[in-house]
Every structure is written in C-alpha cells, then in structure tokens.
C-alpha positions in Angstrom: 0.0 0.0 0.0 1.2 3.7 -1.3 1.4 6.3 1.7 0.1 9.3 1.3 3.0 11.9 2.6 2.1 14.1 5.1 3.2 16.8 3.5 4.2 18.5 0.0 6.9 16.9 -1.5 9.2 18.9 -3.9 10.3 17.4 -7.0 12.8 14.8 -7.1 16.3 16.3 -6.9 15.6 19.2 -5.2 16.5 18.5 -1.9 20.0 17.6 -2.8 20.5 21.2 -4.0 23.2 23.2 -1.9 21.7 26.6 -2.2 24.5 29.3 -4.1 26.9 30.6 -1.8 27.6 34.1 -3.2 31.3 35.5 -1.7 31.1 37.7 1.4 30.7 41.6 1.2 31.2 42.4 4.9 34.2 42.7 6.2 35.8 42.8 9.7 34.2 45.0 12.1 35.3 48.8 12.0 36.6 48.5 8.4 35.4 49.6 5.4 35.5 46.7 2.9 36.9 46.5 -0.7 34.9 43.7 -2.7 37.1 41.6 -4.7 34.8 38.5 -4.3 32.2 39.3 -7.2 34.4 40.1 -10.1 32.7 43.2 -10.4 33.4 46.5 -12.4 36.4 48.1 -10.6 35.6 51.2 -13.4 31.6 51.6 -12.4 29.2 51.3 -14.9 29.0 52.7 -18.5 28.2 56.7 -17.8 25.2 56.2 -20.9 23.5 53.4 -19.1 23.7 55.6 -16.2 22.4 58.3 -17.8 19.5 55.9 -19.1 18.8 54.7 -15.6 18.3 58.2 -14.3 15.7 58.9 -17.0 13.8 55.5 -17.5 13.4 55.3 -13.1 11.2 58.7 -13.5 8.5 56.6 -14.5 8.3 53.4 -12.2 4.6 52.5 -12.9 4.8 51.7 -16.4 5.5 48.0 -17.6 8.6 46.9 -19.3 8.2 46.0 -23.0 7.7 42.2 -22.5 10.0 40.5 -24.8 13.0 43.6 -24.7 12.9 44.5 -28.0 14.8 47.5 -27.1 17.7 45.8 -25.4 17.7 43.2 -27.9 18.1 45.8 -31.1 20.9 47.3 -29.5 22.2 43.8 -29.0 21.6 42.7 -32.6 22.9 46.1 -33.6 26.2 45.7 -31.5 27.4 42.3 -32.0 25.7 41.9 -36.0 22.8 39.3 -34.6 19.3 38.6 -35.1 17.2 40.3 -32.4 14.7 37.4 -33.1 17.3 34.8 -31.9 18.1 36.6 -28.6 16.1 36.1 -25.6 16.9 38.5 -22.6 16.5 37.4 -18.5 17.1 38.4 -15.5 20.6 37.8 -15.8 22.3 35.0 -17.3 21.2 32.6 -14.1 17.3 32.9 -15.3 18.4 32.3 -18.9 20.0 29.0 -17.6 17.3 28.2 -15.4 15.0 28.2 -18.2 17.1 26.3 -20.3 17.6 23.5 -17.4 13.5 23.5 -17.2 13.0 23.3 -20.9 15.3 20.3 -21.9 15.9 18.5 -18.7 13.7 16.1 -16.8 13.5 12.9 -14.9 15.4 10.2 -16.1 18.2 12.7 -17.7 21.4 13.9 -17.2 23.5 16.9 -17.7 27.2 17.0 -17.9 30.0 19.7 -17.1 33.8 20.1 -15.6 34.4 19.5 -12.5 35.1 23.0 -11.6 32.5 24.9 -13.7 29.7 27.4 -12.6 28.0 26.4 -9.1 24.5 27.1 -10.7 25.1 24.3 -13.1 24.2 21.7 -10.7 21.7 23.8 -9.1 19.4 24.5 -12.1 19.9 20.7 -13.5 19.0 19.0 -10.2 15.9 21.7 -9.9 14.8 20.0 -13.0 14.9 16.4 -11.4 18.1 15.6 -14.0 21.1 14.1 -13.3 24.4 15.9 -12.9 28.1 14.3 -14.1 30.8 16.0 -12.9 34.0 14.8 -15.0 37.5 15.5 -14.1 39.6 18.5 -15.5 43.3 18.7 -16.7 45.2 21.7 -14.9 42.2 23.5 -14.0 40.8 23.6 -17.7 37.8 21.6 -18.9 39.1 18.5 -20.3 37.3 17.7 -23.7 37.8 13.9 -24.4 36.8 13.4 -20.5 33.5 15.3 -21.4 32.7 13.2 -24.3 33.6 10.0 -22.4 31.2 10.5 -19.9 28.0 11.5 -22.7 25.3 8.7 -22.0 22.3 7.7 -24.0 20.5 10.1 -21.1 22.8 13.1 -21.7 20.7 16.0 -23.0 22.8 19.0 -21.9 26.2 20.1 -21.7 27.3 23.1 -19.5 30.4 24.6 -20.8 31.5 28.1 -19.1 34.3 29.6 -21.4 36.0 31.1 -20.2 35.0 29.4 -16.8 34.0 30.7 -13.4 35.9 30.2 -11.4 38.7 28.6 -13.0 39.4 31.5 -15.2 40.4 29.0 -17.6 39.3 28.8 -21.3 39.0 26.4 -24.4 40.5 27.6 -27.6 37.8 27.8 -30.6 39.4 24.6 -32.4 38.5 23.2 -29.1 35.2 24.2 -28.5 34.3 23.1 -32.2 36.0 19.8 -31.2 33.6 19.1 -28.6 30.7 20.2 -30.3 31.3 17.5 -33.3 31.6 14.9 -30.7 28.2 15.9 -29.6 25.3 13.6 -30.4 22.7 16.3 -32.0 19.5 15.9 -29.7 22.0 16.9 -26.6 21.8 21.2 -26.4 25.3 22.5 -25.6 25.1 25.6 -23.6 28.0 27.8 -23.8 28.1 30.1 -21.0 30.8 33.4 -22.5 29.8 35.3 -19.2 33.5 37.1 -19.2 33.7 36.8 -22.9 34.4 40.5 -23.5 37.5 40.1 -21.1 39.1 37.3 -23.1 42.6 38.4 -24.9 43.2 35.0 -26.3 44.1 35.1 -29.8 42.3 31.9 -30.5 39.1 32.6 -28.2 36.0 33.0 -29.8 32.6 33.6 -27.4 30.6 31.3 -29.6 28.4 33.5 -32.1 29.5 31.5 -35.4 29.7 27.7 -33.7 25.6 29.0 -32.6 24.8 30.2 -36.4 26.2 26.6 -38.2 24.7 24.2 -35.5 21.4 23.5 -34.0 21.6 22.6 -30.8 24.0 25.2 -29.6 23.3 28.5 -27.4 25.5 31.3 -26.3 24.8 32.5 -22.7 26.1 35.9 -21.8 25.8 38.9 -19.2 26.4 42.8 -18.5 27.1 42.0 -14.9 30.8 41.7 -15.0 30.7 44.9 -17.0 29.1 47.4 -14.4 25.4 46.4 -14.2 25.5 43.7 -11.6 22.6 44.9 -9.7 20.7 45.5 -12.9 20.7 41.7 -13.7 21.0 41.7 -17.2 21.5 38.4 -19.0 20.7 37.2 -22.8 21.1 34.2 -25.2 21.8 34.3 -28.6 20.8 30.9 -30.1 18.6 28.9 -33.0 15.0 29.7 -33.4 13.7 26.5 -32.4 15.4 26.8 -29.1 14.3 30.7 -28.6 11.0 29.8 -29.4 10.8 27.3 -26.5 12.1 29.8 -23.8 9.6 32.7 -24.7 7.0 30.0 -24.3 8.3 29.4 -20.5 9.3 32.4 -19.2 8.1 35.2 -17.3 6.3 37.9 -19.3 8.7 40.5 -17.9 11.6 38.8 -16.9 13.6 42.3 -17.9 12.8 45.2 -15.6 12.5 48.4 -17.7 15.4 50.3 -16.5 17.4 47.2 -17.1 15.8 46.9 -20.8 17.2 50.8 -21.2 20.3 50.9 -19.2 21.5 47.6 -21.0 20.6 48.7 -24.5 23.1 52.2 -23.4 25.9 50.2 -22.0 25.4 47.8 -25.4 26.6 50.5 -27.3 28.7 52.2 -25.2 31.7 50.3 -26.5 34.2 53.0 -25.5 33.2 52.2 -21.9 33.7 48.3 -22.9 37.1 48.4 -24.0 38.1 51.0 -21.8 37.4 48.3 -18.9 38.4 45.4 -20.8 42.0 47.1 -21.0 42.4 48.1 -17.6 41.4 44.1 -16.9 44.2 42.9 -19.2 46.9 44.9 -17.5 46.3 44.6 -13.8 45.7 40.8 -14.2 49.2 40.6 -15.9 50.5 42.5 -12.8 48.6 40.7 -10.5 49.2 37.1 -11.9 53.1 38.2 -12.3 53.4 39.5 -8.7 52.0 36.5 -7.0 53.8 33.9 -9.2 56.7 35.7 -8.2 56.0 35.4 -4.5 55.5 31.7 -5.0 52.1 31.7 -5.4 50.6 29.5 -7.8 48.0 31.7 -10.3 46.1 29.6 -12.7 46.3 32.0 -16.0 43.6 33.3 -16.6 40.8 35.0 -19.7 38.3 36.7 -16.7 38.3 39.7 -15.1 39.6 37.5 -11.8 42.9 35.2 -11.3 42.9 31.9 -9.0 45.3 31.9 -6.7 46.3 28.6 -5.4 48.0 28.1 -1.6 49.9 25.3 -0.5 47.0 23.8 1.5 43.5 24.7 2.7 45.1 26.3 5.8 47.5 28.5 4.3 44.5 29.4 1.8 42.1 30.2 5.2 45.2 31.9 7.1 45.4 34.1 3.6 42.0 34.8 2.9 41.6 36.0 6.9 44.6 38.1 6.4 42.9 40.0 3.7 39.7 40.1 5.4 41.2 41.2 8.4 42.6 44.3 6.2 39.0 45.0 4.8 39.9 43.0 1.3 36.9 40.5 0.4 38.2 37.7 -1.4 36.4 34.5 -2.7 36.8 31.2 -0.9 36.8 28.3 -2.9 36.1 25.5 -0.9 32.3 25.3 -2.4 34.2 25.0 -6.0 36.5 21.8 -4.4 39.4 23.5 -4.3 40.3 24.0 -1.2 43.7 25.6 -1.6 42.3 28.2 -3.2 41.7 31.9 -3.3 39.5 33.8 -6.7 40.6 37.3 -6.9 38.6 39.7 -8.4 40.4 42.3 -10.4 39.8 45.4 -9.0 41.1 48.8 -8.1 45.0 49.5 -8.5 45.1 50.8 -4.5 43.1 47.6 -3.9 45.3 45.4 -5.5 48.9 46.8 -4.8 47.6 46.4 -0.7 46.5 42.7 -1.5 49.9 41.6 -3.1 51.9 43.4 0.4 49.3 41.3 2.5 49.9 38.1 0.2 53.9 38.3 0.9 53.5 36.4 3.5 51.8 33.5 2.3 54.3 33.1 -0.7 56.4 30.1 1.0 58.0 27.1 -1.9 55.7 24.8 -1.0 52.5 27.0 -2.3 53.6 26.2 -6.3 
C-alpha cells in the first residue's frame, strides 16, 4: 500500500541542492570593505547606461516592454545578430534556469567540468536531472573526458568559457571539437559570461559555432561589465530553441530600467574596452606579482585570477589576512578547491595592498 506523505513533496532532486553561496561583502568590524569576491566592475558602470537609468526610473509604474525589444536591437545592432534569436532574462542565471526547465527532466542527465559554474548543478537538479561532474586537466575543462562521460540520457552540456571560477578557457578549435563529438538531440550551452574580457588570440565567445549548428546556445551577461545589480543576461541561439524559452518564461523577466540601461551600456563600447583594457593589465601585474612570491595563479581570460595556496590552511590563514585588512576575497572551498583563493580584479590601490598582504603567504611549497 502507497502512503500518502504528510506533506508537499518537492520534485525529485531538489533536496540535494546546496543553495549558491555568493562570496562575502562584509568585512571585519570597523573596516570599510573592498569587494574583490564578485568580479565586479572596478571602473563603475558605463556613464550612458547611467544616464539611461536616471531617466527610465522617473517613470516606475509603467510595464517593461515584454520581450526587450529595445535591449535586444541594440544587441543585434552591437554584435551583427538577429534580435529574433536573442532572448533576454534576469541575468544569465534565469536564462540557464529556463534552459535546465526546458530540456531537462526525470530520467536525464546533464554534464560539465568538474570546476565549472556552481548554478550548473543547481538548475539541473531543480529539473529532477542528473548531474556528471567529469575530471579536468590543470584547472581547464578536459574535452575527451566530457565526451567520455555523454550517456544515451545526456541531454545537456554546460560549458563556461572562459570558466568561473577557474578563469580558464578552451581555444575555438577546441570548443568546435567538442561540439562535433556531440550527439545532435544533446543542447550545448556555452556560458561566455566574461567573454568580453578574453585576450586570447584563438578565443572566440561562440556567435558562429551557434549560427552553423542547432543545438547550440550562447549565454552571456552585462554583470561583470558594471550592471551587476541591474541583472541583465541574454542568449543568442537557434529559433527553435528561442522559441521554446519565450514560451516558458516570465512575461517580464527584464525590468524596464534594465531593458534601457542595457541597450546604453550595449553600445557604449568606449566604456567596454576602456574596462576590458584596464582588466588585461592589472591581471598581468597581479598574476606576475603572486607567481613571483611563490604563489601559484592559474592564467587566466576573466576579469579574476585563481590563486592557489599550498593547502586549505594557508588558503584560510590568507584569505583572513585579507579580510582582516577589509579585502573581500572568494573562498573556494564550495568549488573543491580547497587551496584556493579567486581574486577579483579590481582597483589599483586595492590590488597593490593585496599583493603586500599576500607576501607572507608566498612560502616554496605554495607552487
């Protein structure tokens, strides 16, 4: 005989879900904290989308346009895409939400690197899928592992490139690699969240490998280039797949001053490469002056370096050093990797005091 539960039961999977663990943004008492835990814009926001964000918030009682045809335009217009193929959300985490609810189910799996995006395995357990973690080489997702571990169930593939928090990336012969190995029922997802901070000559964010395939989307964000509290994400992927998101979700996933101060900051791209070059040299310093102080820093194509520590208690006794100075850092023991520290790239001042703090932690044995 069936018991009836007591209770409402969620769906399967969703108990096993460790809720997100975003970094910390106090810091010890008395001191004013610098956040270097988000990978946030050290250079602000782009002065248009500001200037759009003043001017849409005078009218707060008016809907947003539902499907952010004004953000999308300025999308299409910017990167040379079809604003039919784009779908907008409240940042990238609601795009792959949708995506997780749309192709994944009971019975399914999902696959991704062992050290990829912590909302992978939230939004595919949500679903009631599967999740198989494979192994990667050096820090960097490992693409004959990933296509070793495809089952008959497999019907996604999270791929962050570069990834989060890693900082690691797959060249473009790489990517395309792994697509062709790809069965073509199974959608490959291809988060390019710090795309615009990749200086790789061979990176590519995934715009062409989307327009020859089918069952490819490119997932991307304005929140590591100065609208994080806006929550701004999109996807740029085949019709097929576009229509099946508008069908799911939310009418106004886009707030209207997000819609507006997106579509500025789109085409603002004197503000984009303005921050995109002050990334690229202060992660060169930074990686350069903790490798030199024994550190171990994974290289990196974000706007944030890994910094790895001879053990998990030299990477605590670090990481409360900071803290202790009023420099938020991110721990990494929710990634696995214990021995680590992700440092966001931010202010020079910021920086400069992090690498004097880091001295000390620098011993031989931390490489």
């Amino acid at each position: 005989m069936t018991l009836t539960p007591i209770r409402p039961q969620p769906q399967p999977g969703i108990l096993s879900i460790a809720p997100y663990q975003p970094g910390k943004s106090q810091a010890a008492p008395g001191v004013t904290p610098v956040k270097l835990s988000a990978n946030e814009s050290p250079l602000g926001a782009s002065p248009a989308a500001i200037a759009a964000l003043r001017e849409i918030s005078l009218n707060p009682e008016v809907y947003p346009e539902g499907t952010s045809r004004i953000l999308r335009d300025a999308l299409g217009e910017v990167h040379g895409l079809d604003p039919e193929r784009i779908v907008c959300g409240n940042g990238s985490d609601d795009l792959l939400h949708l995506l997780a609810q749309c192709y994944l189910g009971v019975g399914d799996n999902a696959v991704m690197s062992r050290h990829g995006f912590n909302v992978y395995p939230i939004v595919t357990r949500a679903a009631s899928a599967e999740l198989i973690m494979v192994p990667e080489t050096e820090y960097r997702a490992d693409v004959d592992a990933i296509l070793a571990a495809i089952t008959p169930q497999t019907r996604v593939v999270w791929l962050a490139n570069p990834n989060n928090p890693t900082g690691t990336y797959l060249p473009h012969a790489e990517i395309q690699r792994l697509h062709a190995g790809l069965r073509p029922d199974i959608l490959f997802v291809l988060d390019s969240a710090y795309a615009e901070y990749a200086t790789a000559p061979d990176y590519r964010p995934g715009v062409d490998l989307v327009d020859a395939a089918d069952n490819v989307v490119m997932v991307r964000t304005f929140s590591k280039m100065g609208l994080a509290a806006a929550r701004i994400g999109w996807l740029y992927g085949p019709a097929h797949v576009v229509d099946v998101l508008n069908r799911v979700r939310g009418p106004f996933n886009v707030n209207r001053p997000a819609q507006f101060a997106g579509a500025a900051a789109a085409r603002d791209r004197a503000f984009t490469e303005e921050l995109a070059a002050y990334n690229a040299t202060w992660r060169t310093w930074l990686t350069t002056a903790l490798h030199a102080n024994a550190i171990r820093i994974v290289p990196s194509e974000a706007n944030f370096v890994l910094a790895l520590f001879a053990d998990a208690d030299t990477a605590r006794a670090a990481f409360s050093a900071l803290f202790n100075e009023g420099l938020i850092v991110r721990e990494m023991g929710v990634y696995g990797i214990e021995n680590g520290l992700r440092i966001s790239i931010g202010p020079e001042a910021a920086l400069r005091r992090l690498v004097e703090i880091l001295r000390a932690f620098g011993a031989p044995g931390g490489r």
